[in-house]
N, C-alpha and C positions, 0 to 999 in steps of 0.2 A: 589513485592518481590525483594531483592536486588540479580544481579547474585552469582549465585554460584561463580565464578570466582573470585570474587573482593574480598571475603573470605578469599581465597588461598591466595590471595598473603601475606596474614597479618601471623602472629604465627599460625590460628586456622587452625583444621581438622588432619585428617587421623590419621587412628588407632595407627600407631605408633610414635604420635607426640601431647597426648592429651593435652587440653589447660586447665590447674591447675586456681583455682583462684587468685594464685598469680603472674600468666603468665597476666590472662586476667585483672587486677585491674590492671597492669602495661602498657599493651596495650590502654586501657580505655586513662590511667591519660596521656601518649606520644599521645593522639590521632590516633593511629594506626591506631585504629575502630571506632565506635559509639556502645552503647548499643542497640542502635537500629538494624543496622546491626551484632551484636553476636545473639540476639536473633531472630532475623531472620534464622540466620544460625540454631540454633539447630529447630526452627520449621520445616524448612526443612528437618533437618536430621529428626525427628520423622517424618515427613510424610515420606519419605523416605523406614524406615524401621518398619512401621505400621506393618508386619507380624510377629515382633518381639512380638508385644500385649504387650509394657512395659507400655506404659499407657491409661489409662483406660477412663481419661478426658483431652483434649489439651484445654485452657479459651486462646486462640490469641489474643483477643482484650484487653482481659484487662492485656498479657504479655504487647502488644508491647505500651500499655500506659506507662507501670509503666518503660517499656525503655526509653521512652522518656520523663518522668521523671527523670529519672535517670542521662542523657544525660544533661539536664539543670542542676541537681544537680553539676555535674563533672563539666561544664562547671562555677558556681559559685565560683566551689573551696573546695565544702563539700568533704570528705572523712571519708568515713565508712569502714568496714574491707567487706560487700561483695555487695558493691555499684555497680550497672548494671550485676550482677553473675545471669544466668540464673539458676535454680537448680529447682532439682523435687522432688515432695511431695509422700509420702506415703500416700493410700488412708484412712486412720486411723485417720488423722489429722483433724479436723474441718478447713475448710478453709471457710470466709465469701460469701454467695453469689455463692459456686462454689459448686457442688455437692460433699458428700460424702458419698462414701458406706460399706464403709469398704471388699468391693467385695462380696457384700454378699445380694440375693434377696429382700431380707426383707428390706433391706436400699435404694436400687437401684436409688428411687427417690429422697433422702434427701438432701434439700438444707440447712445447718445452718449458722441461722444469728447473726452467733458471729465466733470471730477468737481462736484456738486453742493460749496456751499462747507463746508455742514451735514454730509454725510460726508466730506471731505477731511478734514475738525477730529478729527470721531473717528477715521478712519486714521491723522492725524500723533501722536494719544493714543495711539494703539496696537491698536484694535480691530480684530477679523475676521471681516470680513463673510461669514454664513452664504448668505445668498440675501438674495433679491425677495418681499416679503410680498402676502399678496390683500388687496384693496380693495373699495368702490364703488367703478366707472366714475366718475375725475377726480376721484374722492373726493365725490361726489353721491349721500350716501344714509346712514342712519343704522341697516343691519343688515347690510351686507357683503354683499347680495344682488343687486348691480345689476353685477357685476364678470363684465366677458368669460368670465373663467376656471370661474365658475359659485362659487356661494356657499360660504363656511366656515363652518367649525362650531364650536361650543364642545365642549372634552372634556367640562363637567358636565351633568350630566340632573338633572331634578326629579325628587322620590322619588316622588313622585304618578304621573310617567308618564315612566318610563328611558327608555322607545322613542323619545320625542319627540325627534330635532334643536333643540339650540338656535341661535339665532343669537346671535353675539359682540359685536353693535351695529356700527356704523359710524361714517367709514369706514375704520378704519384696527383693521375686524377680524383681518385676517391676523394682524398686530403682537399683537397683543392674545391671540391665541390659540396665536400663539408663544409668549408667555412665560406665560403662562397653563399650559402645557401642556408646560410645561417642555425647547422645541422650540428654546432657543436661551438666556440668559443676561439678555440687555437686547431692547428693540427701539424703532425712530424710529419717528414716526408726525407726521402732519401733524394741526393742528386750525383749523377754519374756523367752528364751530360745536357743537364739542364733540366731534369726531371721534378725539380722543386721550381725554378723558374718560370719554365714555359706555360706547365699550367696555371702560376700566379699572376703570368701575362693575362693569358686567355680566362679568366676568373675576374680579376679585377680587384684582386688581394696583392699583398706583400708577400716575397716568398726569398728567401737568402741561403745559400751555399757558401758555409764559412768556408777560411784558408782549411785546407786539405790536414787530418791530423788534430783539427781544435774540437770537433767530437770523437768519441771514439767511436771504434766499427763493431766492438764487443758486442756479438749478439745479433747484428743485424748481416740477415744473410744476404752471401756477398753475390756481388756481380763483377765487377774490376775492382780488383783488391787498391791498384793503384791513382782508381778515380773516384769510388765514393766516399759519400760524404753526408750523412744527415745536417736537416736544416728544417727550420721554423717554417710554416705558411699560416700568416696571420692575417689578420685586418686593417691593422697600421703597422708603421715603423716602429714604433714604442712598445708596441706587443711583442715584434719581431726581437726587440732587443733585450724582452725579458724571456720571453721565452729561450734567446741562445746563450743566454747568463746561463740559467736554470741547465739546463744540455752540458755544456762543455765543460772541459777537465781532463786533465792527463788521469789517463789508466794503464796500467801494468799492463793488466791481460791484453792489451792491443800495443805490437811490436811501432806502428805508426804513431801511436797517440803523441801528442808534440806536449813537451812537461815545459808549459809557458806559466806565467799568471791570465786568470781573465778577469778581464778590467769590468767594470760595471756599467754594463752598456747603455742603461737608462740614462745614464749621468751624462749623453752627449746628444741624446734629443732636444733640439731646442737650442743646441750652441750656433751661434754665428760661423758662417762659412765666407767672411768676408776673406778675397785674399785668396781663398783655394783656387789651385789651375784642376781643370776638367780637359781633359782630352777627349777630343771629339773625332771618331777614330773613322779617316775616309773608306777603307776599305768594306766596310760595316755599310755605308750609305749608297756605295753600287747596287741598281740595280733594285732597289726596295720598290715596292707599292707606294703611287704618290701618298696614301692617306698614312702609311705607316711613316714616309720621312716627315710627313708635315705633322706628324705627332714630336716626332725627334727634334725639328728645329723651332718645334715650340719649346717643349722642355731645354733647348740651348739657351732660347730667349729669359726663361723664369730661373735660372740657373744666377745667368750676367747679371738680370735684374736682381737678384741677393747676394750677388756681389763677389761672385766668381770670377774669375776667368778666364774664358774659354780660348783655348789654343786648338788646330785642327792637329793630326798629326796620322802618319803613315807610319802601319808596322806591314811589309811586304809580306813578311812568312807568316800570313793570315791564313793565304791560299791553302798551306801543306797543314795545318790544323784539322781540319773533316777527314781528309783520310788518314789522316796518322790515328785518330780517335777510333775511325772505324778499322786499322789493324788491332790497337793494342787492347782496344774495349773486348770483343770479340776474343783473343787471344785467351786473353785473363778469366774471359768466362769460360772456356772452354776446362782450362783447365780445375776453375772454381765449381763445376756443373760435373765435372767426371765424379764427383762421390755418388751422386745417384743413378745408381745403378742394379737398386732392390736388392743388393747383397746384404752391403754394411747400413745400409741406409734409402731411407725413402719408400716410396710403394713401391711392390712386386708385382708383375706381368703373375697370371694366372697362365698366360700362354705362356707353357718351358716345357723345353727340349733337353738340353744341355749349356752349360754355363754361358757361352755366344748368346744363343736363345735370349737367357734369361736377361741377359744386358741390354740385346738389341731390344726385344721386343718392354720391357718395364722400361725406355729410354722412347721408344718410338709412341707408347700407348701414353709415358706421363708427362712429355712436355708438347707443346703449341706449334704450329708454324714456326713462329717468329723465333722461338728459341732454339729449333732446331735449325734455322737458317744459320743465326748465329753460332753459334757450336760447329756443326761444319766449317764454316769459315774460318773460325778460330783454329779448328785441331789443321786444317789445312796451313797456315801459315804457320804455326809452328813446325810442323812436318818436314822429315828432314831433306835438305836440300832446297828449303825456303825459306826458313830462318833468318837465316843472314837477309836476302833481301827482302824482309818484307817485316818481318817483328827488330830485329836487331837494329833494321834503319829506322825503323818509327820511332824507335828508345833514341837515336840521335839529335833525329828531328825534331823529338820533344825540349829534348835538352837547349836546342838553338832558338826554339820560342821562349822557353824559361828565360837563358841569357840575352836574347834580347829587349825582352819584356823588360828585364830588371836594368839592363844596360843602355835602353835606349828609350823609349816610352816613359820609362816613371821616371827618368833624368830631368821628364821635361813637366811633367806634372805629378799631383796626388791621385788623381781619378781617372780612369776611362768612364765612356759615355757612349751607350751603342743601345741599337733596339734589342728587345728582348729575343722578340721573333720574329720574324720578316711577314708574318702573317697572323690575321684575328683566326675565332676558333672553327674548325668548319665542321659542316656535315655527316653523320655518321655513316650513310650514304656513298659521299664522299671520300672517306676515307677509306673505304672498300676497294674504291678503283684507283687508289692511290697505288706506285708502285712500291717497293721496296725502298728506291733513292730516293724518289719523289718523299719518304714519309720522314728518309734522314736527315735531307734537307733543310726539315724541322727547327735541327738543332745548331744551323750555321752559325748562329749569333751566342749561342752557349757553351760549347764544346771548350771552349776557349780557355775559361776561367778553370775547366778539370783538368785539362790538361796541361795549365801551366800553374795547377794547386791555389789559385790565389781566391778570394772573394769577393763574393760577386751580388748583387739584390733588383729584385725585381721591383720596381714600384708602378702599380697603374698612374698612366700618363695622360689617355683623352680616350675620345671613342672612336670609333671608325663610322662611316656613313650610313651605316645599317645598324649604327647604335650597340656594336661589340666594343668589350673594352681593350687597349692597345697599351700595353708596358713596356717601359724604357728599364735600360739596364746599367747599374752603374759595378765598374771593379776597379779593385782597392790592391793594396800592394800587403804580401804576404803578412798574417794577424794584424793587419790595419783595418780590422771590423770598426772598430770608434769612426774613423774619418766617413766609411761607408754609411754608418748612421746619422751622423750629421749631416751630411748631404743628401740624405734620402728624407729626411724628415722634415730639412727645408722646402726641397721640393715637394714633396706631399701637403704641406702647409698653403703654399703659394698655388699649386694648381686644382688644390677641394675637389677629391675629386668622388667623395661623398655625395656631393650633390649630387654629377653626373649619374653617378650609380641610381638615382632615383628615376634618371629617364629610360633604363634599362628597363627592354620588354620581359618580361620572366611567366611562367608558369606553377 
């Protein structure tokens, strides 16, 4: 192992000084470091803070190969946009050769021998992969608590009560408290409903859910075929936007993949946003915790002041968005979740009887609460004689948010402008006595952007009074990632909120 000390002395470490990938591609190319000694360093830091439980698989041997690879690479003179960047995977990814489970019994042993198309992209960029991040089970949950592996944790505490566990949101907490916790450089995350968002809220990172279709789904297994969506969780906006360079791309083997151009999303960090309309969306501001509106109508204020401006605006069919999400999410997994069933696929029940047996019981022994809640629910709405009202009107319903979104809201502006979450990160505790809707709730301010495919980016906005951090959310109109980055980047400029992160209580 190389000393911790010889670390230090370079740009990398400590919470209040993390190393961006355009810190560490700089360090790389002056030889500061080696990629071999970065990725030493964060295997450290993951051993380190293992009680964190952010991930689920560490593969060392085949990191510090592909560092030293990487290492001769830089050394020839190649440069790729995330050439020796250590970064961590969401365990939803198909990664070759490395186990994936999606945190979920039933998968717990799967090794696949093929690469997702979404980490192939970053591999051929240059990146290296630390490990397998924690989840929810199949990504079914919005606190990282329904995950085989057993829940993660956030490094910050409220000052009000250190002792307390927080949770990182869901589901694609691991990821989130990887970079959070400065456990890895970048990390992927899936979003279905705000799963890459919510916990970059509650993190106090960057976290983006492109237009629906600008990654592909090759590989990464699925939950709602017609809502996920892999997405960056970064440290700034500027990472965020190399890292969804690096990810996206039309592929064949994905019926969805949308065969656009992708623009070079770095090249709009840093443009002026004189001129842009923001909409500031009232139904989004019912009802919120004062501390999270008075985050919201600062970030209005540092918007105007770079020279937006801000229009308020009403979209009514906000209301019928959560439950339309919660028919058709549910549905789609229902029927994406019927392969395992220890025949063709998956683990097998040791309890068998005959064929029933063998389904019921390797179905009841390998998935979770939560995913069993959901699965019923889902085969129930399709079920016949409910169909029609309840999945077939969701598919309407959606359509009438799409066409209003596009016919009436971005008539009037380039951006929406909403809180991420209606709430900072809570309790583990907590989240125990949460109920079922109570935990869906979650996702009122996210759901939005899945359902009506467009993109959407989390940027930490201030803190809340107990010294959590609180993120604002901006969406953009279908592959208008560029504008989303502009405007996230200004803001992130203007409210530093780097600094904040340094009054953050952590462990």
């Amino acid at each position: 192992m190389v000393p911790d000390q010889k670390i230090k002395s370079t740009t990398i470490l400590h919470m209040d000084n993390f190393l961006t990938i355009t810190e560490a591609r700089r360090g790389l190319k002056a030889k500061e470091f080696s990629a071999v000694e970065l990725i030493d360093h964060f295997l450290q830091m993951a051993d380190k803070h293992k009680d964190l439980n952010a991930y689920v698989t560490v593969d060392r041997e085949k990191a510090i190969a592909a560092a030293k690879e990487a290492d001769s690479m830089i050394a020839r003179g190649d440069d790729l946009p995330c050439l020796g960047v250590p970064i961590a995977i969401k365990d939803l990814f198909c990664t070759k050769g490395i186990r994936t489970t999606a945190c979920s019994k039933i998968l717990s042993e799967f090794v696949p021998c093929y690469e997702s198309t979404v980490t192939n992209n970053l591999l051929r960029n240059g990146a290296i992969f630390i490990g397998k991040t924690n989840m929810d089970e199949f990504a079914m949950g919005s606190a990282n608590i329904t995950s085989y592996f057993g829940p993660c944790y956030l490094r910050y505490r409220r000052k009000s009560s250190p002792d307390v566990k927080l949770v990182p949101g869901g589901s694609s907490g691991g990821s989130a408290t990887a970079v959070a916790s400065d456990l890895c450089i970048a990390a992927i995350g899936s979003d279905t409903g705000g799963s890459v968002r919510q916990p970059a809220s509650f993190s106090g990172i960057v976290g983006i859910k492109p237009t629906y279709g600008l990654c592909s789904r090759y590989g990464m297994v699925a939950f709602a075929s017609s809502l996920d969506q892999a997405g960056p969780l970064t440290k700034t906006v500027e990472d965020a936007a190399i890292m969804l360079k690096a990810m996206a791309g039309h592929d064949p083997n994905d019926s969805t993949s949308a065969d656009v151009e992708i623009p070079n999303y770095p090249d709009y960090i840093g443009k002026s946003i004189k001129g842009m309309k923001v909409g500031v969306v009232k139904e989004y501001l019912d009802g919120l915790p004062d501390e999270v509106l008075k985050v919201v109508e600062a970030a209005r204020k540092l918007l105007e002041e770079a020279g937006c401006e801000i229009i308020e605006i009403s979209i009514e069919i906000l209301k019928y968005v959560l439950p339309t999400y919660y028919i058709i999410a549910p549905s789609e997994a229902s029927s994406n979740l019927a392969r395992y069933d220890g025949v063709r696929y998956s683990r097998r029940s040791e309890q068998t009887g005959n064929v029933e047996d063998l389904y019921a019981n390797s179905r009841s022994e390998g998935f979770g609460d939560e995913v069993q809640r959901r699965l019923m629910t889902g085969a129930y709405v399709l079920s016949a004689g409910f169909y029609d009202a309840y999945y077939a009107k969701a598919q309407k319903i959606r359509k009438m948010i799409i066409d209003d979104l596009i016919n009436n809201a971005f008539t009037k502006v380039d951006l929406l402008l909403t809180p991420t979450a209606p709430n900072t990160a809570f309790g583990l505790d907590e989240s125990n006595n949460m109920s079922p809707v109570e935990m869906y709730l979650c996702d009122i301010c996210t759901v939005f952007a899945n359902i009506a495919r467009v993109p959407a980016l989390s940027v930490p906005a201030g803190l809340s009074s107990d010294g959590l951090p609180i993120g604002i959310q901006l969406i953009g109109r279908h592959f208008c990632e560029c504008d989303v980055f502009r405007v996230a980047s200004a803001f992130e400029k203007a409210v530093n909120f780097s600094e904040l992160r340094k009054t953050i209580t952590t462990v």
